[in-house]
N, C-alpha and C positions, 0 to 999 in steps of 0.2 A: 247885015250885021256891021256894026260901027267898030269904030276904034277901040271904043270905052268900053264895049261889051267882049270884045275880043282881050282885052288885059284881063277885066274879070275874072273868065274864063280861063285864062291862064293861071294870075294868081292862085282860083279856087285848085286848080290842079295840085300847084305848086306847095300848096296848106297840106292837103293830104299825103298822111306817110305811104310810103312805098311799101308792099308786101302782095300780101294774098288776098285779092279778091274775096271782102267778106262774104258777099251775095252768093258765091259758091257752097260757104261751109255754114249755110241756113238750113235749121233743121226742122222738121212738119212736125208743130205737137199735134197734131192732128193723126199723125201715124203712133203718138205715143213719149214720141222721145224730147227730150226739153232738158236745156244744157242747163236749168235752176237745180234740177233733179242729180246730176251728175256731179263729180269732186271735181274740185277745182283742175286739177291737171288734167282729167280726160278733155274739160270743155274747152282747156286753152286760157284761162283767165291766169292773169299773175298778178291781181290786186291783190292787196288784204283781206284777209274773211272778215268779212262781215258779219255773216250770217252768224244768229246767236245760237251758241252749243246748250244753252240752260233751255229746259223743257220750258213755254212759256203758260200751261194750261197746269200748274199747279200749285198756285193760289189759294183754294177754295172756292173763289169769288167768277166762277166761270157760270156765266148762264146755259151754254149748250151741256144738257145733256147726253151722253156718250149712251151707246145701244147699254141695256141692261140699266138703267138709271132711270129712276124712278120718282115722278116728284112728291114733294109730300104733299097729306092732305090742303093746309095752309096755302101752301105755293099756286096747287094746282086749283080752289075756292078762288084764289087773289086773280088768278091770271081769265077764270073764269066771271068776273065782275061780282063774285062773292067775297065778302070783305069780315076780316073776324072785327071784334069790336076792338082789338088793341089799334087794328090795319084802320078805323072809321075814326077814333078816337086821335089818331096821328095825324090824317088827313081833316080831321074836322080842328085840329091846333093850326096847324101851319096854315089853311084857308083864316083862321081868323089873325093869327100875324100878320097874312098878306095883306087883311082890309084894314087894319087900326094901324100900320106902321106904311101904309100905300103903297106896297109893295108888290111886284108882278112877280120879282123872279127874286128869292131870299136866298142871299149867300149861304155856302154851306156852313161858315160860322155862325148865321140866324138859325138855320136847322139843328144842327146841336143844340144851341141854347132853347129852344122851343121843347127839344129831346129831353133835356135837363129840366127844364120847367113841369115836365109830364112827369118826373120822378126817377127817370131812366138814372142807373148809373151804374160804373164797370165793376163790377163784383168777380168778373172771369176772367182769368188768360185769354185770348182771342187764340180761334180753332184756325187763323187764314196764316198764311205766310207773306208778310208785307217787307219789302225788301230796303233797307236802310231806315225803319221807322221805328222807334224805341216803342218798348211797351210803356205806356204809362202807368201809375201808380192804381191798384186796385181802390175804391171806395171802402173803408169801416166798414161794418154792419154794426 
């Protein structure tokens, strides 16, 4: 070992704070126990929480469904490569936006407008909870 490697080695000591042997207080989540799971003060952390306190799966807009949850006919047709004709009429618009506007991947601004083109428009309150996004203005009938 050189000079050079032997400062190193020093310095890198020198870096590290002084205390308790992390490698000690490693815990087997393999036996179960996992300091994520634990509050802050059993694990030893004295950051900031991080971790967010607001339920994150209550949206509406959650794909997994939870045991007892059932899809609908629609969903479960669609996800089967059975297509209603609103689901073939949507994707038979936006394939032809893609070839007359040579387009591979259309912004989701193009998709709306395509959406609007088809006659869509909001006539309901929206059933999701979207967080800091105003509701827009309902369409006349």
């Amino acid at each position: 070992m050189d000079l050079h490697e032997d400062r190193s080695a020093a310095t890198e000591a020198e870096r590290r704070e002084p205390g308790e042997n992390r490698r000690k207080s490693v815990v087997d989540r393999r036996a179960g126990l996992d300091r994520r799971q634990q509050p802050a003060e059993e694990a030893g952390y004295a950051g900031p929480e991080r971790r967010s306190t607001t339920e994150r799966r209550d949206t509406g807009l959650e794909r997994r469904r939870g045991p007892g949850r059932r899809r609908s006919d629609d969903r479960k047709a669609a996800e089967e490569g059975e297509m209603t004709t609103e689901q073939f009429e949507f994707v038979m618009a936006i394939e032809m936006y893609k070839k007359v506007n040579k387009r591979l991947y259309p912004t989701w601004t193009e998709v709306l407008e395509v959406i609007t083109q088809l006659g869509y428009r909001k006539v309901l309150p929206r059933d999701i909870k979207l967080q800091n996004v105003p509701e827009p203005e309902l369409a006349k009938m």
